[in-house]
C-alpha positions in Angstrom: 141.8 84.8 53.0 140.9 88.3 52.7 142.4 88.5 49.1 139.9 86.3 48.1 137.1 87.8 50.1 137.9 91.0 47.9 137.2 89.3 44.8 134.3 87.4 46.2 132.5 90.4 46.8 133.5 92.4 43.5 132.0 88.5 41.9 128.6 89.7 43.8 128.4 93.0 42.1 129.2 95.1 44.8 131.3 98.1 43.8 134.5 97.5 46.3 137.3 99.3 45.3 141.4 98.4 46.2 141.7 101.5 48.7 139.0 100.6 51.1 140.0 97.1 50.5 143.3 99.0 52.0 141.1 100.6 54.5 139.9 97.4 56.1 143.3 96.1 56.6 144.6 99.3 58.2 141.8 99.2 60.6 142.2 95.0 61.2 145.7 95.8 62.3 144.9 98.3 64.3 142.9 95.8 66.8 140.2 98.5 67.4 137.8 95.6 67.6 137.6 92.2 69.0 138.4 88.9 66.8 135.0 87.8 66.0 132.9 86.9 63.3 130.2 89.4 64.2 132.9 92.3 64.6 134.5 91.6 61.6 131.0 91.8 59.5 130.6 95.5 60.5 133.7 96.3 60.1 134.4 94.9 57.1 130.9 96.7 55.6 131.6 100.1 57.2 134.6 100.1 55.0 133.5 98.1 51.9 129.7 99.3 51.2 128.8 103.1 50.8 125.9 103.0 49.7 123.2 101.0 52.3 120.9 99.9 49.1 123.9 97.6 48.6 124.0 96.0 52.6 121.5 93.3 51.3 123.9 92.4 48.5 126.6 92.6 51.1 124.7 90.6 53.5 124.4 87.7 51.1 128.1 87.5 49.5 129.4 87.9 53.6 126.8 84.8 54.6 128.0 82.7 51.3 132.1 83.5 51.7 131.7 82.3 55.1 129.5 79.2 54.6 132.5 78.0 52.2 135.2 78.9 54.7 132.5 76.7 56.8 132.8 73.9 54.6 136.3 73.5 54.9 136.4 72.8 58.3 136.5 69.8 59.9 133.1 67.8 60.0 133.3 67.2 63.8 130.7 70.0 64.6 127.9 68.8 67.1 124.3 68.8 65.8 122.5 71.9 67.8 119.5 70.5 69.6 116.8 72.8 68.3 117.6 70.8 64.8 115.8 67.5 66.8 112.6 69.7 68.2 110.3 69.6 65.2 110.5 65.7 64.4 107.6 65.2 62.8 104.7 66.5 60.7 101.0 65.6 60.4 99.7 65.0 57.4 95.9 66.0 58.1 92.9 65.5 55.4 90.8 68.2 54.3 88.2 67.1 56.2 90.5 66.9 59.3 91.4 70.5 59.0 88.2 71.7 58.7 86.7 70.0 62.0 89.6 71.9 64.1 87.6 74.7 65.8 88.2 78.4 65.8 88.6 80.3 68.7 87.8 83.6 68.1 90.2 86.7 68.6 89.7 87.3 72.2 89.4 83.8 73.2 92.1 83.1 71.7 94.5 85.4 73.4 92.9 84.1 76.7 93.8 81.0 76.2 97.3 81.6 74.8 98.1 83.7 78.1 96.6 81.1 80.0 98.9 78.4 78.9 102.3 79.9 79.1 101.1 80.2 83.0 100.5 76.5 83.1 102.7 74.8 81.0 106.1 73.5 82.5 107.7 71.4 79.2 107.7 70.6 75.6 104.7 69.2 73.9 104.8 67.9 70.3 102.3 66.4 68.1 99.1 67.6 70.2 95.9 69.6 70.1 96.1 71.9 73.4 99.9 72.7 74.5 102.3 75.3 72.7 104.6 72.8 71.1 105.3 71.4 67.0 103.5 69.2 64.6 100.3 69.2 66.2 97.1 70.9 65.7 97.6 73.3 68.8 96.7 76.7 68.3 100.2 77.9 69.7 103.6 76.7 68.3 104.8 75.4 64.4 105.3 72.7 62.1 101.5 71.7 62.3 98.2 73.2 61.3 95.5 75.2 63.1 93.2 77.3 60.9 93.0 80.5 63.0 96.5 80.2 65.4 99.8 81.9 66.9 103.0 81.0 65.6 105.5 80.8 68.1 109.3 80.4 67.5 109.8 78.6 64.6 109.6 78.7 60.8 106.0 79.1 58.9 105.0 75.3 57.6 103.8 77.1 54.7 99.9 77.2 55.7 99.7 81.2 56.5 97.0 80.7 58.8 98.6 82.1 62.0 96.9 85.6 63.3 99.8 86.7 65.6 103.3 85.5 65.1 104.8 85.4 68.7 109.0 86.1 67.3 111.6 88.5 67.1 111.5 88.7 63.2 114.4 90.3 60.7 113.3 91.9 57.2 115.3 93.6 54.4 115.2 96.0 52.5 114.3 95.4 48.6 117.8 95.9 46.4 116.8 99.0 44.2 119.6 98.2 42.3 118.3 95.1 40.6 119.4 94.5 36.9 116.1 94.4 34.8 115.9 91.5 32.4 113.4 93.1 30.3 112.4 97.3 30.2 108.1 96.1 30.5 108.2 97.5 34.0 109.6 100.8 33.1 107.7 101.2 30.0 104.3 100.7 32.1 105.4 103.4 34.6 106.6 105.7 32.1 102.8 106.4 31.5 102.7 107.9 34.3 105.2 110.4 33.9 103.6 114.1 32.9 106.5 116.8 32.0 105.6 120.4 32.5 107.0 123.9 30.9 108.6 124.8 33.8 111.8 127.1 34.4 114.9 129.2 32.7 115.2 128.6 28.9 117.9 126.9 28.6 116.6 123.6 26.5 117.9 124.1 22.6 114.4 123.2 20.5 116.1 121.7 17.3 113.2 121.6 15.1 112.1 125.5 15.5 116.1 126.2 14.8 116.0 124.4 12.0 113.5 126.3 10.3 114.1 129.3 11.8 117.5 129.6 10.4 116.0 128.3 6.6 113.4 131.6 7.1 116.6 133.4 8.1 118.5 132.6 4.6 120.9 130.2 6.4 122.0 132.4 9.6 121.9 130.6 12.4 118.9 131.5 14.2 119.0 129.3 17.7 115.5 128.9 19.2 115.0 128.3 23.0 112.2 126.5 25.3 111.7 126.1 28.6 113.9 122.8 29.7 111.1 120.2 30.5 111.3 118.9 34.1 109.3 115.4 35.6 106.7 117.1 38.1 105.3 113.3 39.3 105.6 112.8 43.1 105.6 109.5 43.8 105.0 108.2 47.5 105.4 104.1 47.5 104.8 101.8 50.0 106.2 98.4 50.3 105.7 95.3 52.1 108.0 93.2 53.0 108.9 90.0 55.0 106.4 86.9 55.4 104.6 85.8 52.8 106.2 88.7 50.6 109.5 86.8 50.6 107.9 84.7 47.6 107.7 87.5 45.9 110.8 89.4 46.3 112.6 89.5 42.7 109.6 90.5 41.0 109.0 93.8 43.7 112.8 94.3 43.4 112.2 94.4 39.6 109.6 96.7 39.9 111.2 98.9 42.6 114.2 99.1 40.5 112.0 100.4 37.7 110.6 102.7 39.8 114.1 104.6 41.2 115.1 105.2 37.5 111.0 106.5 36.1 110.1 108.9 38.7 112.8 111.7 40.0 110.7 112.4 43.1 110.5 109.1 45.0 109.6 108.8 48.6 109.9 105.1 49.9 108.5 103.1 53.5 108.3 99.5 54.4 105.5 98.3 56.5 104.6 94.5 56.9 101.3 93.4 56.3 99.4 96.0 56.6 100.1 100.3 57.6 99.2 101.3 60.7 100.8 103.9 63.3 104.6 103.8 62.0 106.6 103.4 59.0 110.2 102.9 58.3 113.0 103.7 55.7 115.4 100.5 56.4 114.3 97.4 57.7 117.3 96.7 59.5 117.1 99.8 61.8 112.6 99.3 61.9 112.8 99.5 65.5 114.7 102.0 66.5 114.1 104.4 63.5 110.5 104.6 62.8 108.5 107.7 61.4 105.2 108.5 62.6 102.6 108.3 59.9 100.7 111.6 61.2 103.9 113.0 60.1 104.0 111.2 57.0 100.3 112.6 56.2 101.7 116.3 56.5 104.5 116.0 55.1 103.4 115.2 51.7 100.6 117.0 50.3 97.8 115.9 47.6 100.4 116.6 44.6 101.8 113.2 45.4 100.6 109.6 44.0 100.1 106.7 46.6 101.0 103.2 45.4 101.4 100.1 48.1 103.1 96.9 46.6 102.1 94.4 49.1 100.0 90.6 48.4 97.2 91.7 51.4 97.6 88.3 52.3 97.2 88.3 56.1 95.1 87.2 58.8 91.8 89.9 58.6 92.4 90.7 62.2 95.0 92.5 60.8 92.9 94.5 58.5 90.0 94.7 60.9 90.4 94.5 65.0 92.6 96.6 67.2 95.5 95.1 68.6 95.2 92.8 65.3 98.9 93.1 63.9 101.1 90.0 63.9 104.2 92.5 65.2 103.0 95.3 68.1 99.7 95.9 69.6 98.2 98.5 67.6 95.3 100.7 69.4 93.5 101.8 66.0 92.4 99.5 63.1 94.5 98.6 60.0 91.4 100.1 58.2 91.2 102.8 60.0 95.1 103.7 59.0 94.7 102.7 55.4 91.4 105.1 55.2 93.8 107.8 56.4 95.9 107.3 53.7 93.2 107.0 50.9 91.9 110.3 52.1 94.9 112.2 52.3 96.2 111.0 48.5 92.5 110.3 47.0 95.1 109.3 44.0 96.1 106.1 45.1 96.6 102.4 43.7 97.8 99.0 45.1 99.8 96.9 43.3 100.0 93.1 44.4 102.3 90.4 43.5 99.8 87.8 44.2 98.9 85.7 41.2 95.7 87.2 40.4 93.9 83.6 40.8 94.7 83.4 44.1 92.6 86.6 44.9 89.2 85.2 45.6 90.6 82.3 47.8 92.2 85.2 50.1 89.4 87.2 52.7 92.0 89.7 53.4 92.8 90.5 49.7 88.9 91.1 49.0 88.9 93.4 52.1 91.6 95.6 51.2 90.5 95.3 47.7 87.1 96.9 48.8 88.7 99.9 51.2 90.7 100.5 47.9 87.6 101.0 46.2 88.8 98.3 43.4 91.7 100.2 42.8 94.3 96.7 43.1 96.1 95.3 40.7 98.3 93.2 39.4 102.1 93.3 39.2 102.2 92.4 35.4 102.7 94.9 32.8 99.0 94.7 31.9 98.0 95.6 35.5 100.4 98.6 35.5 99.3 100.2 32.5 95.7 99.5 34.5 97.3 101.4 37.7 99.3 104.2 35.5 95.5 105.6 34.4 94.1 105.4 37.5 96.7 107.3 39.0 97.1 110.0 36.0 93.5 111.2 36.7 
């Protein structure tokens, strides 16, 4: 079994070699953990993957070896009950939707409080209880036009204000093979190379004709060795509605790891406010303060934030607004901070670009950017590689 889960990970790309495949069997038969699935997935990645840009990759080739060892069992598994709690789903009309009232922010965190005081059991299909397929304002599977989604998986609206869930992200593979060079070719215009440091770089040319003035003895002729001064400070969102878009900002992340030497890279989801993080699978116990962030690095760096700004503009607008944490200070307020600090600053989003007027929170952030959004296409990076060289 573990012959072939060797192979099946070297099948997924991930660069396992035969002596920490050695190295994981050593430490299996030394029993220094306990014989579960869980165990063995750490173990086996402590001693398989050195490099965490590669535990997504990991992640999937573990989850699809073991859904085919899954397979093979026999089929007398018992259906888990959470399978039978969204049975249904309304179909509502447009004009249905639009007659479901708002509630307003503030009333309707009143409200949300008030009913997981009151209710005692589950509800499904109705307008007032947190429960599935309804038009509730609490709950999932149904529709509400200004709700909080509690517990289960989006129906694919993105209407909900707060989501009311422990929710995992991760990070974007920088490794990602590019099918065409576009994406690098659009950054590259951003890249500025400055005379800078020992002479050490051979200029060809100037030999060439130096040694011709010098009757054929070699003459070699020296410059300064040319070094990539762009600082590059990138933002990305991810999880949520982002997860549509994940091989393009992959793509373009990927692009960006082998364009700019100086590369500083955060996650935030939806929108920035207070805290940042590095790897999505450690967000809540590793976060970095964005004060810090703003001293750290100075106005020599470029901003970009790859993110669709599609979010509830509470988010965007109202303290205590994100879906995630109660934040005391406005996304607004946070991404103001930001502008100020790198006035040389873009947004890139993934978003098909005739979606934008349709989404309130894409013209807000739009407008705090000053107009300075734009598309994830190679015409909308050329567009963002000027902005950002001025």
């Amino acid at each position: 079994m573990l012959t072939d889960f060797f192979y099946h990970l070297r099948a997924h790309k991930l660069p396992v070699s035969v002596q920490e495949y050695l190295t994981l069997l050593e430490t299996l038969r030394a029993g220094v953990m306990p014989p579960t699935l869980d165990d063995f997935y750490h173990v086996a990645r402590m001693a398989l993957v050195k490099d965490e840009t590669l535990f997504d990759r990991y992640d999937q080739a573990f989850g699809a070896f073991y859904r085919q060892l899954e397979a093979a069992l026999p089929a007398d598994k018992e259906i888990p009950l959470d399978w039978f709690l969204k049975d249904f789903q309304r179909q509502l009309t447009p004009e249905e939707k639009a007659a479901i009232q708002k509630h307003g922010w503030d009333k309707l965190m009143e409200l949300f409080k008030k009913r997981l005081e009151e209710q005692q059991e589950r509800h499904a299909g109705g307008n007032k209880w947190i429960g599935t397929g309804g038009t509730s304002a609490f709950g999932h599977g149904g529709y509400h036009p200004e709700g909080i989604r509690v517990g289960g998986p989006s129906a694919g609206h993105r209407t909900a204000v707060k989501v009311w869930e422990k929710r995992e992200f991760r990070d974007y593979d920088d490794q990602q093979e590019l099918g065409t060079r576009n994406f690098k070719m659009a950054l590259r215009r951003l890249r500025r190379f400055a005379r800078e440091g020992a002479e050490l770089e051979l200029d060809l040319d100037d030999t060439i004709r130096s040694t011709a003035r010098n009757a054929g003895f070699l003459d070699l002729q020296m410059v300064p060795e040319r070094h990539n001064t762009v600082k590059v400070l990138m933002l990305l969102d991810v999880g949520g509605s982002m997860d549509d878009h994940i091989s393009r900002v992959e793509e373009l992340f990927s692009a960006a790891r082998s364009e700019f030497r100086h590369l500083e890279v955060f996650y935030f989801h939806n929108c920035p406010y207070e805290s940042l993080w590095r790897n999505n699978q450690r967000r809540r116990a590793e976060r970095f303060d964005t004060w810090d962030i703003l001293r750290t690095y100075n106005d020599d760096w470029r901003l970009i934030i790859v993110g669709d700004a599609t979010m509830s503009p509470y988010e965007i607008l109202h303290p205590n607004g994100s879906v995630e944490h109660h934040n005391t200070e406005t996304g607004a307020a946070w991404l103001q901070r930001l502008l100020d600090n790198w006035p040389r600053a873009a947004w890139l989003n993934p978003e098909p670009e005739g979606y934008w007027p349709y989404r309130q929170s894409i013209a807000i952030i739009k407008n705090i950017m000053q107009d300075r959004m734009y598309s994830v296409t190679v015409s909308g990076l050329e567009q963002a590689m000027r902005q950002l060289s001025k």
